[in-house]
TIFIDO-326036 format. One record per residue (C-alpha): x, y, z; residue number from 0. Coordinates in steps of 0.05 Angstrom, whole numbers, plus 32768, in hexadecimal, padded with zeros to 4 digits. Layout:
BEGIN
u X v Y w Z n NUM .
...
end
This chain:
BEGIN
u 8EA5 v 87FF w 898C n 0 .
u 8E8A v 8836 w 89B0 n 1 .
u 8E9D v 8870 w 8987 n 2 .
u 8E80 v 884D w 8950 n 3 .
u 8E39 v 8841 w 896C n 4 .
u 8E3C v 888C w 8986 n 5 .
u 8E54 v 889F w 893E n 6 .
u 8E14 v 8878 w 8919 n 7 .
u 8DE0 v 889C w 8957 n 8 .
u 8DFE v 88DA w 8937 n 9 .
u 8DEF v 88D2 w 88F3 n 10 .
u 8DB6 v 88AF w 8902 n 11 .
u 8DA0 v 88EC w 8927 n 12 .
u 8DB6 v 891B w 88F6 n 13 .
u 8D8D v 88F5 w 88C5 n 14 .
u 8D58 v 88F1 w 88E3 n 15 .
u 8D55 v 8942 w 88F1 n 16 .
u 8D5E v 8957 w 88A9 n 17 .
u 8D2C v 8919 w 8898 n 18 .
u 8CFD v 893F w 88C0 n 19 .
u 8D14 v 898F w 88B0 n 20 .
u 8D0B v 8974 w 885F n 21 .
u 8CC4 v 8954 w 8869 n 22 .
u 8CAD v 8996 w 889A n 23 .
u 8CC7 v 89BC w 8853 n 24 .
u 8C9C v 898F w 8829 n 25 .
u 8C5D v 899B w 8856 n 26 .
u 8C65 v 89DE w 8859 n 27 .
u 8C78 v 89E4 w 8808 n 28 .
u 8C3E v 89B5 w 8801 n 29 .
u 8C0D v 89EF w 8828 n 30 .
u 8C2D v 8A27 w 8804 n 31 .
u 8C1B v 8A03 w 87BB n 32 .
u 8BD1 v 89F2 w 87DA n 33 .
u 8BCC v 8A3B w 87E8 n 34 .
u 8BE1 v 8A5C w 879F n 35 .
u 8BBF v 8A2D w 8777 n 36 .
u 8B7E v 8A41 w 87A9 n 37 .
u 8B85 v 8A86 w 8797 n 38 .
u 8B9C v 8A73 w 8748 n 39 .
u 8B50 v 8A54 w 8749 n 40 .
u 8B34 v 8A8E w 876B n 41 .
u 8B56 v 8AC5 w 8738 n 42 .
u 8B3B v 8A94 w 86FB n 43 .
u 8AF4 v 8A9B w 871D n 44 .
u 8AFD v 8AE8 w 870F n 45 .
u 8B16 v 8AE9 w 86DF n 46 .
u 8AE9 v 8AC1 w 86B8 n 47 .
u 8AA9 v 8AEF w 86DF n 48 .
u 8AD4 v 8B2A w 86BF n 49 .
u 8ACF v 8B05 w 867A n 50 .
u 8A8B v 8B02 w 8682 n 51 .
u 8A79 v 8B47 w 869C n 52 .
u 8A9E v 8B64 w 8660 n 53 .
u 8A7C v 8B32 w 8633 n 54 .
u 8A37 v 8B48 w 8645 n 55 .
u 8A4A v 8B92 w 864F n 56 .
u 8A57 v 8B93 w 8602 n 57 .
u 8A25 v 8B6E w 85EF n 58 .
u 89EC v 8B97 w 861A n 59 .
u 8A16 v 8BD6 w 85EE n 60 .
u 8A0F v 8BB1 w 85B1 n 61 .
u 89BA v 8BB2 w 85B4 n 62 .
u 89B7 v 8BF3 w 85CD n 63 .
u 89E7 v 8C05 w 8594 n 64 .
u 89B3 v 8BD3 w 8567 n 65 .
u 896F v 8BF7 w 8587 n 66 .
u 898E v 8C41 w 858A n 67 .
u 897A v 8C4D w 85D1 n 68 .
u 89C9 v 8C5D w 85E4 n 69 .
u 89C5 v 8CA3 w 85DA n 70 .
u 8975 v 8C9B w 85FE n 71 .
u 8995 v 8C7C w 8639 n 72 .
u 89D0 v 8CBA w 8633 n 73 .
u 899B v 8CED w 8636 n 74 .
u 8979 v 8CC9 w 866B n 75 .
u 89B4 v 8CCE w 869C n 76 .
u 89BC v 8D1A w 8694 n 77 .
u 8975 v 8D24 w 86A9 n 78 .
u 8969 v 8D3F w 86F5 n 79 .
u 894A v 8D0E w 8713 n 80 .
u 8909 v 8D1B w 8735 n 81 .
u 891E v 8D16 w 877A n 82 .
u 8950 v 8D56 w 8769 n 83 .
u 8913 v 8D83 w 876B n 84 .
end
């Protein structure tokens, strides 16, 4: 009788252990997935500021394409500036 009651404190303590080992996996699986979808949100952020940086950088191109001041502005840029002198 008591081979048997040490033989169920076994597997109830092996049990036990790998209950716990499986749920300190799940925590830390839990954290990891917490993290990447933190930083899946923060690259979507940019992304969508790139989007929009591109999307007015072609449309600022587009007037001055409309208006004719790109090759002004060109010109403008090649001149010394004042403080040069």
């Amino acid at each position: 009788m008591e081979s048997i009651n040490k033989s169920k404190g076994t597997y109830g303590d092996t049990w036990e252990h790998q209950y716990r080992t499986a749920l300190a996996e799940l925590q830390s699986l839990r954290d990891e997935n917490a993290s990447l979808k933190t930083k899946i949100r923060r690259q979507n952020r940019e992304i969508e500021l790139w989007k929009q940086q591109t999307e007015m950088e072609a449309d600022v191109a587009l007037l001055e394409n409309k208006m004719g001041i790109q090759e002004d502005v060109t010109a403008l840029k090649d001149l010394p500036d004042e403080d040069d002198s």
